[in-house]
C-alpha positions as CSV (number, residue, x, y, z in Angstrom):
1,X,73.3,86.8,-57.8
2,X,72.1,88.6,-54.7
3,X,74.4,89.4,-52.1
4,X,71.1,89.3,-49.8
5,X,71.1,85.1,-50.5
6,X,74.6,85.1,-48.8
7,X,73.2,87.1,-45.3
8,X,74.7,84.8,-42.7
9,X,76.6,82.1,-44.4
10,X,79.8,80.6,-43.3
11,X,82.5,82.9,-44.0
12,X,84.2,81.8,-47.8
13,X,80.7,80.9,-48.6
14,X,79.9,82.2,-52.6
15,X,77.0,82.1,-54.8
16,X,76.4,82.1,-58.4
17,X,73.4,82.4,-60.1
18,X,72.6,81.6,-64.1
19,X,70.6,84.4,-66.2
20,X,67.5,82.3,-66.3
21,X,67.4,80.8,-62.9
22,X,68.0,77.4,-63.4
23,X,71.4,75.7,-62.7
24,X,73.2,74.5,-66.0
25,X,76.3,73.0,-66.8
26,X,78.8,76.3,-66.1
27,X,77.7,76.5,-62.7
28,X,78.0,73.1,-61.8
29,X,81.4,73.4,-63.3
30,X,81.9,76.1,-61.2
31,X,80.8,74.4,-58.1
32,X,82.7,70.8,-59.1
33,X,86.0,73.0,-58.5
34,X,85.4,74.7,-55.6
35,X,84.5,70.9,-53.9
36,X,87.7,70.0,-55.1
37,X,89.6,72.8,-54.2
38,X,87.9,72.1,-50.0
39,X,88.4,68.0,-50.7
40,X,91.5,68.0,-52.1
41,X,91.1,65.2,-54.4
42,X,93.4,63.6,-56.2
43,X,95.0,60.8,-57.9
44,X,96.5,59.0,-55.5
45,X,93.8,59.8,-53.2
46,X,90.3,59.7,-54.5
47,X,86.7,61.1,-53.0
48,X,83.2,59.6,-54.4
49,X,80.9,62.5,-54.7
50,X,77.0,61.1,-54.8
51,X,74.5,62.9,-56.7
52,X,72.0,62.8,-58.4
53,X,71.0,62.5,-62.3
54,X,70.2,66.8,-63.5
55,X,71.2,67.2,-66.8
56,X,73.5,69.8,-65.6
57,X,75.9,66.9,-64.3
58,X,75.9,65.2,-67.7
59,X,78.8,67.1,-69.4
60,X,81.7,65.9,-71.0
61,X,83.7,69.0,-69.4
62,X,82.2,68.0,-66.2
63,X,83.4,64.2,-66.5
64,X,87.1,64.6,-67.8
65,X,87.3,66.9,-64.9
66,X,86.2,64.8,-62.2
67,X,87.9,61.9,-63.3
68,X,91.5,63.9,-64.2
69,X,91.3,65.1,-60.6
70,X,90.4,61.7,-58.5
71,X,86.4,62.7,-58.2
72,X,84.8,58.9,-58.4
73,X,81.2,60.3,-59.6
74,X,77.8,57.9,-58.8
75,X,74.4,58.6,-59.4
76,X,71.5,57.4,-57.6
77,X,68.5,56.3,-59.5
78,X,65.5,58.3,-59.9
79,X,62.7,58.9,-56.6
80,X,65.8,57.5,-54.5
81,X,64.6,58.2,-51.3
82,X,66.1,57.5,-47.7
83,X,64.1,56.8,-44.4
């Protein structure tokens, strides 16, 4: 990860990068708990998070932990496109 990506981000802003490039499952991991940590999801009150259907949201790991922490997960269908 280059610090140069980060120039002029909001402060608490970070950045991970994988070794080939290409998201994968650890980083969306990574980034499923820091939306948690900022939504503050829970339980007793949920948050839906929309996205779409990369493989790299398609994890066991990243399911349990969604739904143990009161993420409500929806996927929109491929070439979904708003106007």
């Amino acid at each position: 990860m280059l610090d140069l990506l980060l120039k002029g981000s909001p402060p608490g802003t970070i950045g991970a990068a994988s070794s080939n490039g290409w998201t994968d499952n650890t980083l969306f991991i990574q980034w499923l708990r820091r939306f948690m940590q900022h939504t503050k999801c829970s339980e007793e009150e949920p948050c839906i998070l929309i996205m779409d259907r990369h493989q790299s949201h398609k994890s066991l790991e990243a399911i349990e932990l969604a739904r143990e922490n009161g993420v409500i997960t929806a996927t929109l269908p491929p070439h979904c496109v708003s106007e």
